[in-house]
N, C-alpha and C positions, 0 to 999 in steps of 0.2 A: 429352230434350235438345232435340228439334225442335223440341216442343210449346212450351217454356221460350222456346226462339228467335222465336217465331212473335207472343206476347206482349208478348216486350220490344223488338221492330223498333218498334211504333206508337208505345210511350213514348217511344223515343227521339226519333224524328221528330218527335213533338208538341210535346216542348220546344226544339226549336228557333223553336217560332213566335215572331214578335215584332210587334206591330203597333201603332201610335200612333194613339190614341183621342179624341173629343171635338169632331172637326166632319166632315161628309162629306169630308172629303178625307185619304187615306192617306198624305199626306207630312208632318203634323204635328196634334198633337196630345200626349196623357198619354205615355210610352211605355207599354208594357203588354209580359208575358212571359205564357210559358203554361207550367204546371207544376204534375205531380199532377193533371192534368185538370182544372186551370181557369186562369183570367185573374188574374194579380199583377201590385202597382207594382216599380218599380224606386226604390229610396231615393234621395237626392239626394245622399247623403254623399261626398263624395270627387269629385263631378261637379263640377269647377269649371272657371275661365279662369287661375286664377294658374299654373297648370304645365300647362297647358295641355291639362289631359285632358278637359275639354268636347268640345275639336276632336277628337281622335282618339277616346273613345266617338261622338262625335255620326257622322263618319265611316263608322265600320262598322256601325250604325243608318241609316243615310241609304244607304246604298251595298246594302246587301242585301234592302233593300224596295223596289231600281229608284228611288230620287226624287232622282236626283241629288247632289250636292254639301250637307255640311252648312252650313244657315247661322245658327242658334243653338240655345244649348240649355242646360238648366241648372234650380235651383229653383225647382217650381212659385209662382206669386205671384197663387193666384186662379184661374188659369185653365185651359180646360177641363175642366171639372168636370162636366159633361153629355157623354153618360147618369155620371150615377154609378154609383159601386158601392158593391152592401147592406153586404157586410162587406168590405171589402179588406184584401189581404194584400198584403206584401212579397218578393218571394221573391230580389232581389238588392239587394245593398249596397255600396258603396267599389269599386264595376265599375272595373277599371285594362286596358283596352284599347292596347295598342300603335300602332292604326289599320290594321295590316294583315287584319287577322280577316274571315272571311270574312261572322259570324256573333257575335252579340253571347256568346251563350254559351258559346264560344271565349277570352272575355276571364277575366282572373281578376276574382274574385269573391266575396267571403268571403261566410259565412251572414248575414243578417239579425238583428243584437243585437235594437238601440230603434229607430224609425221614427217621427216623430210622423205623423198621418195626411195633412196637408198638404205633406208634403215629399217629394212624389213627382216625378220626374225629367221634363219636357215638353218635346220635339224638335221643332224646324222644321229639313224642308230645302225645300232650293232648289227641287227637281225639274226643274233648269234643262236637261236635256236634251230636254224635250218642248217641241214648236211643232207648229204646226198651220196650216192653211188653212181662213178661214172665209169662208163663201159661203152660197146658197141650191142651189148648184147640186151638191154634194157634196163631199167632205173632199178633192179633188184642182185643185181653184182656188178661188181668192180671197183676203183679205188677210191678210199671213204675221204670226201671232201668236207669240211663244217665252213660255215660263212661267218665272217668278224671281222669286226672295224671296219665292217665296209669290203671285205674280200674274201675270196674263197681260199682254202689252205687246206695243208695236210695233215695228216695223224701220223706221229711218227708211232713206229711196231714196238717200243722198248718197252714190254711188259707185258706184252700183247700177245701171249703163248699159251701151248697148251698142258704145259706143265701142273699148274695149279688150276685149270678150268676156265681162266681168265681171258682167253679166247672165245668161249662159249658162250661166259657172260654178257660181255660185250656185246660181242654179234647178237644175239637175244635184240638186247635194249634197240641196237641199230635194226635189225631186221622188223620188229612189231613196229617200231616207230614209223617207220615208212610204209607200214601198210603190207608188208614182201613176205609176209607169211614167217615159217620160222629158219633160224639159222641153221646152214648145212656145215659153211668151214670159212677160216678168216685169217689173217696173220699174216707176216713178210713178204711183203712184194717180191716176185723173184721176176723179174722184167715185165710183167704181166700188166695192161693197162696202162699203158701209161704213152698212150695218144688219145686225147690230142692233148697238147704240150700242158704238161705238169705246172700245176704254182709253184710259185719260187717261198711259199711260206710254210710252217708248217705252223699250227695252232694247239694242238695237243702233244702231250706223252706221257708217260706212265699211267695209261689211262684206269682206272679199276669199278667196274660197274658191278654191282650186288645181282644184276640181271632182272629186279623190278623196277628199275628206272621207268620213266616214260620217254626221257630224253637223254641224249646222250654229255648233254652238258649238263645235267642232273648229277652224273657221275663223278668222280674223283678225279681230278686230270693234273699235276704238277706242270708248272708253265714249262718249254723247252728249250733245253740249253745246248743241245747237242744234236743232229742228226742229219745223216748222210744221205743224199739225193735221193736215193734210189731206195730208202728204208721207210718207205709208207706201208700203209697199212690196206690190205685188200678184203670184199668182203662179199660173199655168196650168200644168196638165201633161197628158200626152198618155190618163194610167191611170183609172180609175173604182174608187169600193170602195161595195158596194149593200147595204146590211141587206137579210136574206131569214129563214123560216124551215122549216127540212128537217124535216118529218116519217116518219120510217123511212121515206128515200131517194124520197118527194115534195115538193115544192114544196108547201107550206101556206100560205095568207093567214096565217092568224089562229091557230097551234098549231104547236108544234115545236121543235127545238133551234134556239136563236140563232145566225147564220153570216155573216159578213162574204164576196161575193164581188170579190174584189180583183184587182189586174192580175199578181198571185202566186200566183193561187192561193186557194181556201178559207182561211177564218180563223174556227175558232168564238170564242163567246164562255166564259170559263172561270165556272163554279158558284162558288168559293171568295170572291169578293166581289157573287153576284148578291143584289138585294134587292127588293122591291113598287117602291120607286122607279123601280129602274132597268129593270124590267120591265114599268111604266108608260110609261117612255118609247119602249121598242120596240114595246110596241103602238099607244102613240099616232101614232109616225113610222111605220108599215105604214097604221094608218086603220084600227084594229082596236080601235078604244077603249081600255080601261085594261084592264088583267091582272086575269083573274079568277082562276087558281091558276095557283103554282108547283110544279108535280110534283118529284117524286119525280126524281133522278137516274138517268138508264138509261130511264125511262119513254115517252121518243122515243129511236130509234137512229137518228142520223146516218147516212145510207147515203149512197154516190154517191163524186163526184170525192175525191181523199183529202183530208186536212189540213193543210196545211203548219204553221199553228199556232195556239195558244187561246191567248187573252189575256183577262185579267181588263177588266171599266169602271172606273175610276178618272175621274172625274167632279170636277172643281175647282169648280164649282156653275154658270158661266156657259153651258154646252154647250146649243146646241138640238138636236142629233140625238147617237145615242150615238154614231156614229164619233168622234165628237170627244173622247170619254171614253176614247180607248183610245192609250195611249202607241206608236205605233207604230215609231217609233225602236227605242225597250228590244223593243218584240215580238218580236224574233228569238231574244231570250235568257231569253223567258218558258214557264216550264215548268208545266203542270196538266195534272191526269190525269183531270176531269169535266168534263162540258161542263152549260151554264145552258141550258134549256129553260122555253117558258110556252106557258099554254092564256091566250089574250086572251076578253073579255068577246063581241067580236062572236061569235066561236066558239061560245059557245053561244047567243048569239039570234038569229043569222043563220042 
């Protein structure tokens, strides 16, 4: 009976994965199910906008992979189709989602009839709860980017003063949310920040935050009509968060578990999305040149100050350092049980 138990915990667990396929970024793409021990489409049957069960599948799809709010979805028309798959399978069909679920295979779901092969299911969301601070000088100042509809944009500064305290405010909700300790000073661009090259969008204005927000799209924000290139919004805070790597509870240049040290506290990095890219880029941001192997999980033990928490890189493709790959908003409510560890190239020729 144990034995029996012991078996069928991982199957369970496995099917619930779900994860949307076909460009470096985890908030859109094919959707993709795991099942039986490997990767299936989702049919397109029954995913539609006339009753509106796009929104409510896309929903609970968008909402349990962390990326925010759904903002389209429906049959594939071509697109991403890279990496392919050798033989693909189906393994859900006429998905009827309520929108509450917590989890797509939660939803009803009849077996898979006929499928043509191009008619597989492809999700975007928003993932508009992520912004960020981008600078030279690390992810706790510089000019305040939020992520939507699939891209990163600006805050324009119309409201954004310290007249009424609404500077203050704001910076608040932006600085706790990231983890950056608390806000020092915020407001008008005045040439400052602004390489590398600026979006051409801007996504907030008149923003007005109470300063208990948790998030900044929590807050007030009037869509924007008006604002001139160079009238973003810049943001300083008082916290620091350092890429470093721990090797069995020393400090390593160039070999070790990946760890963010933050003004909270330890943050590793979680194994379940680490890849050669992205362990190119932490060696490169240390000065460790590019990754020569990714071990083995467990192969450095994390020793020292405890964990508060792992967080996966999820990387939108514009990021120069990896902090900026890491949603630290959603991090509080991010769960992984490995941590990403690398041996950099200087490591062994140095």
């Amino acid at each position: 009976m144990w034995l029996l138990l012991f078996y069928l915990v991982p199957a369970v667990q496995a099917q619930n994965r779900i994860a949307l396929k076909g460009l470096d970024d985890p908030c859109q793409g094919r959707l993709e199910v795991h099942n039986a021990g490997e990767w299936g489409l989702v049919c397109s049957n029954g995913w539609n906008s006339e009753n509106g069960q796009d929104e409510k599948n896309g929903e609970v799809v968008c909402r349990s992979l962390g990326c925010g709010k759904h903002a389209k979805s429906g049959h594939n028309k071509g697109r991403y189709k890279h990496p392919s798959q050798t033989k693909p399978k189906f393994w859900m069909d006429e998905v009827k989602c309520s929108g509450t679920e917590k989890n797509l295979w939660d939803c009803k779901k009849p077996s898979v009839t006929h499928c043509e092969a191009d008619n597989y299911v492809v999700v975007e969301c928003s993932a508009q709860n992520r912004i960020a601070l981008r600078g030279p000088d690390g992810p706790c100042q510089g000019r305040l980017e939020v992520h939507n509809a699939g891209g990163w944009g600006l805050v324009c500064y119309h409201g954004w003063n310290s007249e009424n305290g609404q500077d203050r405010k704001n910076g608040e909700v932006v600085c706790r949310s990231l983890g950056c300790g608390q806000h020092v000073e915020s407001g008008h661009n005045k040439d400052s920040y602004s390489h590398p090259p600026l979006p051409t969008k801007f996504w907030m204005d008149e923003v007005k935050c109470s300063g208990t927000e948790n998030n900044l799209w929590d807050c007030k924000k009037p869509r924007v009509t008006h604002c001139e290139t160079d009238n973003y919004v810049t943001v300083k805070c008082s916290g620091s968060i350092e890429l470093s790597l721990n090797r069995n509870g020393k400090m390593d240049e160039c070999a070790g578990v990946v760890q963010f040290n933050t003004t909270n506290g330890y943050v590793s990095v979680c194994d379940d999305e680490w890849n050669k890219a992205k362990a190119d880029m932490v060696c490169k941001e240390l000065k460790c040149g590019t990754h020569h192997k990714i071990p083995q999980s467990g192969t450095f033990q994390r020793v020292g100050e405890q964990i508060s928490l792992t967080v996966p890189l999820r990387c939108t493709g514009n990021e120069d350092f990896s902090w900026q790959c890491v949603d630290w908003v959603q991090a509080k409510s991010s769960k992984c049980s490995q941590e990403a560890s690398v041996i950099c190239s200087s490591k062994i020729t140095g």
